[in-house]
N, C-alpha and C positions, 0 to 999 in steps of 0.2 A: 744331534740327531737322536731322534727317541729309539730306546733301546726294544728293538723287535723279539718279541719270546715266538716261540714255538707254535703257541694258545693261539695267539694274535694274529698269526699267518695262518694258520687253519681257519678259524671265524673270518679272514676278508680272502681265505684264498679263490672261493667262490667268484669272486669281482675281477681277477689275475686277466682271464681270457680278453676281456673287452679291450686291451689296449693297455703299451705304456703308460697315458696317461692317467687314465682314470685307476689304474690298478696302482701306480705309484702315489697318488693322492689321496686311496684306500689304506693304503698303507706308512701315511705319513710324510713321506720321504720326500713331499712334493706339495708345495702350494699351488691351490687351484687359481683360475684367472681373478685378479679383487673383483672388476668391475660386475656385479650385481650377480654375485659366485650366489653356489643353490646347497645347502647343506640340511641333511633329518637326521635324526638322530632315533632309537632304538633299537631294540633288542634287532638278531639276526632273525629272517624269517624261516618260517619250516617247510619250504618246499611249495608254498603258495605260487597257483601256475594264473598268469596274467594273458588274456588274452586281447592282442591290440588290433581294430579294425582299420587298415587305413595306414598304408608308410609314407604318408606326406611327413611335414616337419614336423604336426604333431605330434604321430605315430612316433616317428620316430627319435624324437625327443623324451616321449615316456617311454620308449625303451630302453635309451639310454641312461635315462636316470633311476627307474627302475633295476636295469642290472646291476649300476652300481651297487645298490644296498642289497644284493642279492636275490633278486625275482626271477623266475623261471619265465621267459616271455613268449611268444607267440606273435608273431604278425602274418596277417592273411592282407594281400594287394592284390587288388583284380590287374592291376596294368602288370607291364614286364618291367618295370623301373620304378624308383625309389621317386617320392620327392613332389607327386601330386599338383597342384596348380606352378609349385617350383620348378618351371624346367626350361630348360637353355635350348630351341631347338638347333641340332645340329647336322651335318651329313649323315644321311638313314633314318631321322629321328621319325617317325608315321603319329600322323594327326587323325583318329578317328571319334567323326560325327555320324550324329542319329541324321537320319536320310541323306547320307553324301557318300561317296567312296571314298576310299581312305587316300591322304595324299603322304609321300615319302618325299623326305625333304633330299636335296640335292645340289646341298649348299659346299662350297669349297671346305677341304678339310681345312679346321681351325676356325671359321668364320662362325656365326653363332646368333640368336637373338632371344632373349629373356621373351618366352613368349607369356609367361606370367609376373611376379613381382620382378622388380629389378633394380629398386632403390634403396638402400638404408639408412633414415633417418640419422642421425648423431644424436640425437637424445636416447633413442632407441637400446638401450646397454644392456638388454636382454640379448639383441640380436649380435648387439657387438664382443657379447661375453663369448656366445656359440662358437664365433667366429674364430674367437683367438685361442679357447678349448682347443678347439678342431683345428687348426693350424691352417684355418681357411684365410689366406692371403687377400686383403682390399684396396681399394683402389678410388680415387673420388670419382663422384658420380659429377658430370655437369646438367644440374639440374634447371640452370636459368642462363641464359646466351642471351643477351641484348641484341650480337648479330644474326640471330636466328628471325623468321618473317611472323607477319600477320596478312592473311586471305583472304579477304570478305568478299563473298562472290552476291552480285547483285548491280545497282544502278545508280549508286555514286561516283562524286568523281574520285574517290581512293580504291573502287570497288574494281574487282578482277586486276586486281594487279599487287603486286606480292611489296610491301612495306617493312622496311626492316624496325623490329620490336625496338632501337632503341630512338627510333623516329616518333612512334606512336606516342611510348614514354613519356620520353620529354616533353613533348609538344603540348601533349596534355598537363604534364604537370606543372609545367610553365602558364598555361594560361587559368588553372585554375588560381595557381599563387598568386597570379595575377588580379585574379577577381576579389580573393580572400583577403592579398595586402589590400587592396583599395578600400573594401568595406571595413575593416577593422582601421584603418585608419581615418576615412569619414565617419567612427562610429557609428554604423550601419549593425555593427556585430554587438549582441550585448550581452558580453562576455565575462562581464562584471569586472573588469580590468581598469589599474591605472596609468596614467598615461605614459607612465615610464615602459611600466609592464608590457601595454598594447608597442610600443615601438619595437620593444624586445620581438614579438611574435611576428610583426612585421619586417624586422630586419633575417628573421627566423627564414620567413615565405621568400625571402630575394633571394637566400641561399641556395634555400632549397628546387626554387621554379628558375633560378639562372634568369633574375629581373634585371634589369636596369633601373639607372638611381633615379629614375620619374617611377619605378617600379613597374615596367613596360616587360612584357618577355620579349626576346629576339632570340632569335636562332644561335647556337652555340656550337662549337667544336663537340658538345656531348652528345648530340644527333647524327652525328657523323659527319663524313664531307664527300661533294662530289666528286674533288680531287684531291687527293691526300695532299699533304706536304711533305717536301722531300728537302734534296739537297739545292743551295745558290740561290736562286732568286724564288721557288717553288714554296710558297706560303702557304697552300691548300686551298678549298675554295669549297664552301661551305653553303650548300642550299637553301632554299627558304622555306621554313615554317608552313607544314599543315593547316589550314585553317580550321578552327575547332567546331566549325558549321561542317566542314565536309566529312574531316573526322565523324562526326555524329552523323553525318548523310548515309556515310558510306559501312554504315554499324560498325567500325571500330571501336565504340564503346558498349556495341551488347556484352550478353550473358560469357558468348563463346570468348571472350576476352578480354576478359575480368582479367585482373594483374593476380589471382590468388597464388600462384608461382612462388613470389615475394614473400606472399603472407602469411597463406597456410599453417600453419605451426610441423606438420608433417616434412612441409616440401620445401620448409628452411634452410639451407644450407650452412654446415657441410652436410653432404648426404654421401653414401657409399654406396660400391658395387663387390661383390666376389670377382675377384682377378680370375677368370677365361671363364666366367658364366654362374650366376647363379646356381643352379644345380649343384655347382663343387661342394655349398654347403650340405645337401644331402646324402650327396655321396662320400662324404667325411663320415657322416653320420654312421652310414649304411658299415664302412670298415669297422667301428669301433662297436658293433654288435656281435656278440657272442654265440646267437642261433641264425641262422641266415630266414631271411624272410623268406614265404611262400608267396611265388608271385604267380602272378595268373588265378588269383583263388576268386571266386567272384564270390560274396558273399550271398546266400538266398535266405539266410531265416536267423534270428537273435530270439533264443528265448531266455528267460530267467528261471530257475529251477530252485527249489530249494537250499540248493547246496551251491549255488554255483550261475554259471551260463552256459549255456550250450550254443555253437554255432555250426550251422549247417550253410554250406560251401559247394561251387564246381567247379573243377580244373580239369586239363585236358583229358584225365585219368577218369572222372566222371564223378556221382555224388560222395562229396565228405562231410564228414561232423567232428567237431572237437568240443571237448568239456574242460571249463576251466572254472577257478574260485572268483574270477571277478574279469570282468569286460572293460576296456576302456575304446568306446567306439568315437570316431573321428570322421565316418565318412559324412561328406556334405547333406544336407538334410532333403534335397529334392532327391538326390539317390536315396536314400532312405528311407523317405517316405514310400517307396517301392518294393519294400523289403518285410516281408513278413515277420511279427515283431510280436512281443503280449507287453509291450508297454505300458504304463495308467495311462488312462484317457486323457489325460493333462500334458503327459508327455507326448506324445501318437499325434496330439491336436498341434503340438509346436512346431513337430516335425510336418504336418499335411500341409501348414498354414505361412512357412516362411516363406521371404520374399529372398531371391538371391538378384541381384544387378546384372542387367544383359551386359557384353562387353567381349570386343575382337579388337587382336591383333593381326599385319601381314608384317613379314620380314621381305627384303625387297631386296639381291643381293645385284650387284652392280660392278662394272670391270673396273673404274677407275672410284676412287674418292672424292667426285665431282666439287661435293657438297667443303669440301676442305680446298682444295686445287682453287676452283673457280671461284664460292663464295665466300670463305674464308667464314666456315660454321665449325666449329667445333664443340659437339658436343648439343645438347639443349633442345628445345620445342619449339615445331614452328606451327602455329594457331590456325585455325580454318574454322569457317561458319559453313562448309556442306560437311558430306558422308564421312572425311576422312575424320572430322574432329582435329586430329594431333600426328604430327611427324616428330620423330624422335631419332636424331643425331646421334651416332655412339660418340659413349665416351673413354672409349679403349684402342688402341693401336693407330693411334693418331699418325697420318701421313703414310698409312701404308698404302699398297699397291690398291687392294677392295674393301669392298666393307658391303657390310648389310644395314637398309634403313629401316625402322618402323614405319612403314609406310600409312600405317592409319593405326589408330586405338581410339576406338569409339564407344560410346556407352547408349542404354536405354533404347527408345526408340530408332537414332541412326544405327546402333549395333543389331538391331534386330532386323531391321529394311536389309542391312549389309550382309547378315547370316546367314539370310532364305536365299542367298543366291549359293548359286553352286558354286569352288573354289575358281575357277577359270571364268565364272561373272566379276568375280571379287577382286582378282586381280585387274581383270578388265580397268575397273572402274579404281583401283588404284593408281592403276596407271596412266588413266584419263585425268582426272580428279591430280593427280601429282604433277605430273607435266607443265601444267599450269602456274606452277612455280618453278618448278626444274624441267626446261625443257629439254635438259640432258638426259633424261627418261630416253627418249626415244633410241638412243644410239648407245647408252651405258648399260641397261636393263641384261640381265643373265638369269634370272629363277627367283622363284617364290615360294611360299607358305603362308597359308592362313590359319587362324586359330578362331573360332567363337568358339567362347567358354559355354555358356549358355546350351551350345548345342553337344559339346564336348562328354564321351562317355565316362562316365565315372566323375563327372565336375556339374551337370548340367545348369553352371553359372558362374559368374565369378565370382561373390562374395556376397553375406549377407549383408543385407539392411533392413535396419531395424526404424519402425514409429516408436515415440514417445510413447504411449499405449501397449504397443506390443513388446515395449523393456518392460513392464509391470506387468506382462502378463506372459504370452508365449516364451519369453526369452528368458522369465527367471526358472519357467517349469524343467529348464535345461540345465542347470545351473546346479541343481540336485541330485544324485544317481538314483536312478529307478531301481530299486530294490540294490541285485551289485552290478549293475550297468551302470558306467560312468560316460559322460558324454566331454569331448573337447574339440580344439579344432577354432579357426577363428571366430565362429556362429557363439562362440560360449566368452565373447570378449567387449569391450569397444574397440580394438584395436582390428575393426571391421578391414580387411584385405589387406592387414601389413604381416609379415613372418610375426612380428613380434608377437603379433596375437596366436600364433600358432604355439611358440613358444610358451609365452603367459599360459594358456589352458592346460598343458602338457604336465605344469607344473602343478601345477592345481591339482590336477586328478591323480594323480603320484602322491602329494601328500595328504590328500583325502582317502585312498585307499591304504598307503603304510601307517597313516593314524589307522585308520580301522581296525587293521589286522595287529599293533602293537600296542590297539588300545591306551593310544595318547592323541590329546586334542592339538591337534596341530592344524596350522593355518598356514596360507600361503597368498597373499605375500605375509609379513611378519607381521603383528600388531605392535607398534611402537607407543 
């Protein structure tokens, strides 16, 4: 153990308040998490006051690492709660939108639904460092269920009728191996192969599409069966095969159900959740802060000053201002753009001119676990080509008494058709639009909540999106602090709608501001 003087404890006693943790790894005593741990190094500072716009992850991420090294901080949050597009809603949680009344949720205590992020990649080791920092407990995410359905509502013959994902699957990927051994073994394919090699790739496609040895698909036990097997003489009994004319009749291979699940590099599995909701990890966050955040502050004006920033602010107490030596603002750029500012015109134009994704959720809470009992879903997405887009199976408290669904998460145009209704239209048509596949809707159904982000105050969207164009222009003008106005937040990443990106910026603007002030070039991430 490194021998602790006097000197030593005085210069990190400043860090002491934020928590065991981080104070014990200020002082040695304690190795921080390996996986993609965040270390700066210089001098102590002298009382340099930070002020942080915005207690989502960013926010509060650059407070937390900021106290570390001894920063005086400052967070001003318009909402009453931590954690910004992060939030789990739960009993009491209130949802307010621009033109709607506000709705309180009146969900069973303990039940719960990510009505923002709610998966964490496993590549992700930003997010998963946080995690285990904060002694936020995880939990796998199931992110792809074979027995979860596909909905194609229209006038095929697979249309309006609920198909289980691992039906569609196979069927197709059987008959394309199908098409694929043939051609490559008639040399149809000219793949520059020889002929040992093409057998190789053809013995590859029987594998993989479950052919037979004329290289014919037939239906497999990997589709499922109409009656299982069991015990005695109960061999199972095994349906026939989709036709891949009707499959394409019936849009089972549009846009809306693309296998990207699979592919994604994001939506790879393993993927994780925060054990009893998302949220937990901001609210980890929130303990290990050493000034308590000002919540209800709405922000109304960022100026830059010679010396500093000033921010003017209103809470129920009525107008405030604070002065600080450096700004690190986080809030979303559509609120912002609302926000009186003396920005450079490079910056002001980034902020007027972003695009952020329309995008709602509803949570759908229900007396029984149907979806488990009856269908034997656990976990996973089930696909639709109308309003709902996506159902989303928990993947937490498996077999218990209730649960809550995602009953729709939709983006762009159907999120926005879905927004303009009032919450009690939205359900409506949740409800209509679900039933459809679960007729148990009608007699399980207990309470709802809806979210559009998009219309949501203090988010008014979900995330940005960026053109090729507008990364070489509006995106990079962010990426710079305006005089000492530092900008973060996922809009300042590619890690466009994941925590990580929240994280990633946090870190950024933290070590662009402690180089500044201890006048060393530091970079973040590292240059190797």
């Amino acid at each position: 153990m490194n021998q602790l003087t006097r000197r030593k404890f005085l210069q990190h006693s400043s860090r002491l308040a934020g928590g065991a943790y981080p104070a014990m790894m200020a002082l040695g005593l304690l190795k921080d998490a390996p996986a993609h741990a965040f270390e700066l190094t210089g001098d102590a500072p002298k009382g340099e006051h930070i002020i942080i716009l915005g207690a989502g992850l960013a926010g509060l991420t650059a407070a937390y690492e900021l106290q570390k090294l001894g920063y005086r901080c400052t967070i001003l949050e318009a909402r009453n709660r931590a954690g910004g597009r992060c939030w789990s809603v739960r009993k009491g949680s209130v949802q307010q939108e621009t033109g709607n009344s506000d709705q309180q949720a009146q969900f069973d205590e303990g039940l719960y639904f990510n009505a923002g992020p709610s998966r964490i990649p496993h590549h992700h080791q930003i997010s998963l460092h946080y995690c285990k920092e904060l002694n936020v407990p995880l939990q796998v995410y199931n992110n792809v269920n074979e027995s979860a359905y596909y909905f194609s509502e229209g006038k095929g013959p697979l249309s309006n009728k609920k198909v289980r994902v691992r039906e569609v699957h196979n069927d197709v990927r059987g008959y394309l191996s199908e098409l694929l051994a043939k051609a490559v073994d008639s040399q149809q394919v000219d793949a520059a192969l020889t002929k040992e090699d093409a057998q190789k790739v053809v013995e590859y496609l029987r594998a993989e599409g479950g052919l037979d040895i004329d290289k014919l698909y037939k239906a497999s036990a990997r589709r499922g069966y109409i009656e299982a097997p069991g015990a005695g003489e109960k061999a199972g009994r095994i349906g026939e095969p989709h036709t891949l004319a009707n499959i394409v009749r019936s849009g089972l291979l549009d846009p809306d159900f693309y296998n990207v699940a699979e592919y994604t590099y994001e939506l790879q599995m393993t993927m994780f959740q925060a054990v009893g909701g998302m949220d937990k990890i901001a609210q980890a966050f929130e303990k290990k802060l050493t000034t308590p955040i000002r919540y209800q502050a709405e922000v109304t004006a960022i100026r830059n000053t010679e010396n500093g920033v000033q921010v003017n602010y209103t809470t129920a107490a009525g107008k405030q201002s604070i002065q600080g030596d450096y700004c690190i603002c986080t809030i979303p750029l559509p609120v912002l753009s609302n926000i009186e500012h003396n920005f450079s015109s490079g910056v002001s134009r980034a902020i007027d001119y972003a695009n952020y994704i329309k995008t709602g959720k509803i949570g759908l809470q229900f007396k029984r676990r149907f979806w488990e009992e009856d269908e034997h879903i656990f976990g996973g997405i089930t696909h639709t080509n109308n309003e709902l887009t996506q159902l989303f199976y928990p993947s937490n408290d498996y077999l218990g008494k209730k649960g809550i669904l995602i009953g729709y998460y939709n983006f762009n145009e159907k999120a926005r058709q879905v927004g303009d209704l009032a919450p009690a239209q939205r359900l409506q048509l949740a409800l209509q639009k679900g039933k459809l596949i679960h007729p148990q809707y009608d007699n399980e159904f207990e309470n709802a909540l809806s979210v559009s982000w998009h219309k949501t105050r203090y988010n008014m969207g979900g995330w940005a999106v960026y053109s090729s164009e507008e990364r070489q222009t509006n995106y990079k003008a962010l990426l710079v602090p305006d005089k000492r106005t530092y900008f973060a937040g996922e809009h300042t990443t590619y890690l466009n709608s994941w925590m990580a990106g929240a994280f990633e910026s946090a870190r950024v603007a933290t070590t662009a501001i402690h180089g500044r002030i201890t006048d060393q070039r530091l970079t973040y991430p590292k240059q190797h």
